[in-house]
C-alpha positions in Angstrom: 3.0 20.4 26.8 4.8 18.2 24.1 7.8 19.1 22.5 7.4 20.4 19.3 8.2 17.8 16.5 9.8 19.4 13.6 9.8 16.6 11.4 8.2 13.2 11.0 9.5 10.1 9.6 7.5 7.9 7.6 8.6 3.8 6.8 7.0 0.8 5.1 8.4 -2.5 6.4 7.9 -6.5 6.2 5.3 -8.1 3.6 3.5 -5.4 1.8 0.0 -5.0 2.2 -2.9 -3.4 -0.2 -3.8 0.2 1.7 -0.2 1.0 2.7 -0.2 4.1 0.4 -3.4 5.2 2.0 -1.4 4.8 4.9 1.5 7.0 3.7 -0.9 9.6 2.1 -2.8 10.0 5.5 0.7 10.6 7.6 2.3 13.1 5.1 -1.6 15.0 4.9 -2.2 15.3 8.5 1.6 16.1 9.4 1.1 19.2 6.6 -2.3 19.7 8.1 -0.6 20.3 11.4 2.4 22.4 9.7 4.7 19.8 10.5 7.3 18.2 8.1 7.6 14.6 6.8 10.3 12.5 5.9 9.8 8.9 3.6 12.1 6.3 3.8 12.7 3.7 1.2 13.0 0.1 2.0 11.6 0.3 5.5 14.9 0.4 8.2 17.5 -0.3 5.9 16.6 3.3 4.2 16.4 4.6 7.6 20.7 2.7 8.0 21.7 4.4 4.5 19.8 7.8 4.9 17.6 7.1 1.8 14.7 9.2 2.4 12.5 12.2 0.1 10.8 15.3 1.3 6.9 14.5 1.5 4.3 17.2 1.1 0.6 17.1 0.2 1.3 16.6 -3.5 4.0 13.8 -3.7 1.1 11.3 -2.1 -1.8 12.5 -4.6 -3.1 9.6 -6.8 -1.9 7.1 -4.5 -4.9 5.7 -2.6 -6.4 3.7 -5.0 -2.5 2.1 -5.5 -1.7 -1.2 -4.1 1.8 -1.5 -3.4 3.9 1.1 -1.0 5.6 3.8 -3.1 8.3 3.4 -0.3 9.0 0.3 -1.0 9.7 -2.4 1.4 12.3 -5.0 2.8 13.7 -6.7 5.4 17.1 -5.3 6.9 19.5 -7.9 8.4 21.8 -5.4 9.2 19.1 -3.2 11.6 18.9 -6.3 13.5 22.6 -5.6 15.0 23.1 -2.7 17.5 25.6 -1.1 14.7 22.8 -0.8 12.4 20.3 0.6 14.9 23.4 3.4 15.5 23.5 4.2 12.2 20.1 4.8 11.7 20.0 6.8 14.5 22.6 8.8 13.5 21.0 9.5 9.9 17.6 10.2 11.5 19.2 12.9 13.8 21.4 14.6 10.9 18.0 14.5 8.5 16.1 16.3 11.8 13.8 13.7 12.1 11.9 13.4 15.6 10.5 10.8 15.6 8.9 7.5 13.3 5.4 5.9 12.4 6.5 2.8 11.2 3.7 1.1 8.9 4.4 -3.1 9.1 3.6 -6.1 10.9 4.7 -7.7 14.5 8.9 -8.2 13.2 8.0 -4.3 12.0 7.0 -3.2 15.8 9.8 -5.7 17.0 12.7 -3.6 15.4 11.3 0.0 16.2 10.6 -0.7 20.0 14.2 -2.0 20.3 15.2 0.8 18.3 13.1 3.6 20.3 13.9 2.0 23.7 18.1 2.0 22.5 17.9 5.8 21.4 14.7 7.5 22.6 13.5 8.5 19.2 9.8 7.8 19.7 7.8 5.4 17.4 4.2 4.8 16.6 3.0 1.6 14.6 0.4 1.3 12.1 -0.2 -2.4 11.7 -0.2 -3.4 7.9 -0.4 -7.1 6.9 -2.4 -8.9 5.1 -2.7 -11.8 7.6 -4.5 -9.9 10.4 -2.2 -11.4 13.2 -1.7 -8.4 15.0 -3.3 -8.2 19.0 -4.6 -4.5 19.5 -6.7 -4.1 16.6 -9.3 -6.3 15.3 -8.4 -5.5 12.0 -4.8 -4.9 10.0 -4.3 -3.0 6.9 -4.7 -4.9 3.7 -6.2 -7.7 5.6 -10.0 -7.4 4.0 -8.3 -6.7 0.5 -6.8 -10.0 1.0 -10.1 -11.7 1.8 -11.6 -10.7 -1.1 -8.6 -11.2 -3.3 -9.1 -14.8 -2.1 -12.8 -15.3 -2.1 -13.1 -14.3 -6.1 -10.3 -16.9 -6.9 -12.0 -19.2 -4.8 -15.0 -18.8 -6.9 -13.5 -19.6 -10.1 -11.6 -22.4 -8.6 -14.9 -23.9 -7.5 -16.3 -23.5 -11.7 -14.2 -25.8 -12.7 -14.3 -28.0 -10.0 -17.9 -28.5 -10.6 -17.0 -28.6 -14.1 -14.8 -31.7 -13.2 -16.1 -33.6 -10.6 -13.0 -32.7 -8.8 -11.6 -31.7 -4.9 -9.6 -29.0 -4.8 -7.1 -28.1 -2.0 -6.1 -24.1 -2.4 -3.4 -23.0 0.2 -3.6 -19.3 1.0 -1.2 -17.4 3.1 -1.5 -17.7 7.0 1.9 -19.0 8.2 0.9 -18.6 12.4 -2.5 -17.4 11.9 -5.9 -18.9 10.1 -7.5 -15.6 10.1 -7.6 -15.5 5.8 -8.5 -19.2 5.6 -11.0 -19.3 7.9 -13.0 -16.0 6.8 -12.5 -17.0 3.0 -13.3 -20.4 3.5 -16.7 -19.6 5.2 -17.3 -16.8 2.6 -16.5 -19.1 -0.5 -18.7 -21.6 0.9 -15.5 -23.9 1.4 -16.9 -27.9 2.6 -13.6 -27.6 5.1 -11.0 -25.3 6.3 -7.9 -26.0 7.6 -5.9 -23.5 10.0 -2.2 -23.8 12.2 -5.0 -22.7 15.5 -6.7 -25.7 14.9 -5.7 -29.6 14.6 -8.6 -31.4 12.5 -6.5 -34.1 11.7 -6.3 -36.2 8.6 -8.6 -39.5 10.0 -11.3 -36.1 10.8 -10.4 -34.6 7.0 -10.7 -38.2 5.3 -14.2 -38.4 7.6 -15.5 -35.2 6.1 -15.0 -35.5 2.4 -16.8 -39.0 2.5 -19.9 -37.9 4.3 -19.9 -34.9 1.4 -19.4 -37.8 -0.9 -22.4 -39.8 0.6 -23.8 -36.7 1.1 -24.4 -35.9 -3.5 -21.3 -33.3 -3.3 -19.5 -34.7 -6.7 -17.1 -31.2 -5.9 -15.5 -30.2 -2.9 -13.3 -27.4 -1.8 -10.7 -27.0 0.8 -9.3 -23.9 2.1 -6.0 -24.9 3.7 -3.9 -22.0 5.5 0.0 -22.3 4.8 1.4 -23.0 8.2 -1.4 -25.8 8.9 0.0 -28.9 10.3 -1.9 -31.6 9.0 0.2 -32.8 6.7 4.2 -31.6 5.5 2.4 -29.4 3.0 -0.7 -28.8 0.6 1.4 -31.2 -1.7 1.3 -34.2 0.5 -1.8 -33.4 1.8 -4.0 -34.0 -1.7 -1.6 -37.1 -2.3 -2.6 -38.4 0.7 -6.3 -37.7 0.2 -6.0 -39.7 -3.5 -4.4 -42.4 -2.1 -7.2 -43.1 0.5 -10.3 -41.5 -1.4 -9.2 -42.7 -5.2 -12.7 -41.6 -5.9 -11.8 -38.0 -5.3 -9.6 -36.6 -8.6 -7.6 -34.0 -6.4 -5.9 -31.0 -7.7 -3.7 -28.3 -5.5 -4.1 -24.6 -6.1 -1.2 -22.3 -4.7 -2.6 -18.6 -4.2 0.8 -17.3 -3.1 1.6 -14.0 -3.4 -1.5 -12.6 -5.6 -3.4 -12.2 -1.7 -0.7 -9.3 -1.4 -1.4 -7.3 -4.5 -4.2 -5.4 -6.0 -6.2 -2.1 -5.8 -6.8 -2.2 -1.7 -10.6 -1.9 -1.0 -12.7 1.0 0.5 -12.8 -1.0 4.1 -8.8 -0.9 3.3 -7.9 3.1 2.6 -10.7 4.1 5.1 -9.0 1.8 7.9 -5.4 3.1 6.7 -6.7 6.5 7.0 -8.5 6.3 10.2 -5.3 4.7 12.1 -2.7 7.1 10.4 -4.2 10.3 11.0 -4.1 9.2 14.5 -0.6 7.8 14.5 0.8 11.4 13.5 -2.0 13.0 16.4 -0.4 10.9 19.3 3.2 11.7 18.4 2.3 15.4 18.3 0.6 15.0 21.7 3.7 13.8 22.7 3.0 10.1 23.4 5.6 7.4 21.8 5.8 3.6 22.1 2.2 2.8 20.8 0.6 0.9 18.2 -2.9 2.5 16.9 -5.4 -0.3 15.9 -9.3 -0.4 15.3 -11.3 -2.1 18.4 -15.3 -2.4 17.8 -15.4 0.3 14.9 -13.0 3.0 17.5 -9.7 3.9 16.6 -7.7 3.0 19.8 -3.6 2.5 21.4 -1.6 0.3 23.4 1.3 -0.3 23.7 4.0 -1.7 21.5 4.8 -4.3 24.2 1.1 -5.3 24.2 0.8 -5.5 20.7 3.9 -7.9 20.8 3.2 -10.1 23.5 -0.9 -10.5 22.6 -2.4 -12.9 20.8 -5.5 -12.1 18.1 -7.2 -15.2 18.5 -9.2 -16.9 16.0 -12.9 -16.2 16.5 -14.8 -19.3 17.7 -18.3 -19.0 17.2 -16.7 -19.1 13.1 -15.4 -22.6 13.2 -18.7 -23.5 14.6 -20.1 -21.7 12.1 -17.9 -23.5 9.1 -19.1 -26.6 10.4 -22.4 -26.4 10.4 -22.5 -24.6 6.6 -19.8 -27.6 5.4 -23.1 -29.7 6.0 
């Protein structure tokens, strides 16, 4: 039988994500469902190094879902990354009684609490929550489908005045490793090409494209480029060097930066953050520990943080097939 958890930390850490308060509100609900305390830390492990943490019951997390945001608040901790700071935060976990963490963040997120759980034993469950969908062990992240649709309505005004104007338009959305946003948003926005870090299209195959649209009656293009694509130094570069061979083409650049991580997170969102937290709190009261919980073909499933780590979510395919044949 499992030990008996008196109390269970609660963390947001790395980029923030729309659906991370749905994720909060689902741990401190089903740990008072299950007469079982919870502890919130601000600022992700640097709250957990200075002991910065509230009391959470049933009615602190009301009115939250809906929120975009973590209430928590969130950062990256330098200082965690030493074994000093790791000792520390030990230390204040065991003097605020706290068993044991669900940490709600990304892949640098599960990288910290596996080194932290494996150093002092206090086990740790991850709830993956970024908006770039990068994680292996889950087909789907927190925040990620917010994020698509964030990006899909600018898209679509983008693409107004770019039929308005005769003009290309490069827009760079966030995707530093992983064309997951790009690719989806880009085939949803009815992008003419999408460019991703997974795959090299090249600038001969780029400059190749937007003439046949040229030839083709298309007096408008857009192009979804992902941040960490390697086709050119960056977006900037890219759209000079598109002018300077295509001086037909009046390129313009649009940066959607950091607007893909805000806004009221959608119902795919709060459901999903629901779904994977309830069961985040379930495992550590069965006594399991070292495990990320993700969604796999509509099922709520685990494996391990090591898994999660060394994996790779790989781009789907059958959808750059699929771009191709639409960017017709």
């Amino acid at each position: 039988m499992a030990k008996k958890l008196k109390r269970i930390g609660v963390m947001t850490s790395g980029g923030d994500s729309p659906g991370m308060n749905a994720a909060i509100r689902a741990v401190v609900r089903t740990c008072a469902y299950y007469h079982t305390e919870c502890a919130g830390f601000y600022r992700g492990f640097q709250g957990m190094i200075d002991g910065d943490c509230i009391n959470m019951n049933a009615r602190s997390v009301r009115n939250i879902v809906n929120q975009g945001g973590t209430i928590l608040q969130s950062a990256r901790s330098k200082q965690f990354l030493t074994k000093e700071g790791r000792a520390q935060a030990a230390q204040n976990l065991k003097e605020q009684e706290v068993d044991a963490m669900i940490l709600i963040g990304g892949d640098g997120t599960f990288r910290g609490g596996q080194v932290f759980s494996q150093e002092h034993g206090i086990p740790v469950i991850g709830v993956p929550g970024t908006i770039d969908n990068d994680i292996y062990g889950t087909h789907y992240t927190i925040g990620y489908d917010t994020a698509l649709n964030t990006v899909v309505e600018a898209i679509d005004k983008i693409r107004d005045t770019a039929s308005s104007h005769n003009r290309l338009f490069f827009v760079e959305v966030m995707g530093r490793d992983a064309g997951f946003i790009a690719l989806n948003s880009g085939i949803g926005a009815g992008a003419e090409e999408i460019l991703i870090p997974e795959e090299d299209l090249g600038l001969d195959r780029l400059l190749d494209s937007l003439e046949r649209s040229r030839r083709a009656g298309k007096t408008s293009s857009i192009v979804v480029v992902s941040e960490g694509d390697k086709i050119g130094k960056n977006v900037f570069e890219l759209a000079e060097y598109v002018k300077e061979n295509l001086p037909f083409y009046d390129a313009r650049v649009s940066v959607l930066g950091h607007i893909q991580r805000g806004g009221r997170p959608s119902c795919f969102d709060r459901v999903l953050a629901s779904r994977l937290s309830v069961k985040a709190v379930e495992l550590l009261l069965d006594g399991k520990k070292d495990l990320m919980v993700g969604m796999l073909n509509n099922e709520i499933e685990s494996c391990s943080l090591d898994q999660a780590l060394k994996g790779k979510h790989t781009i789907n395919k059958d959808l750059l097939r699929i771009s191709e044949i639409l960017s017709t």
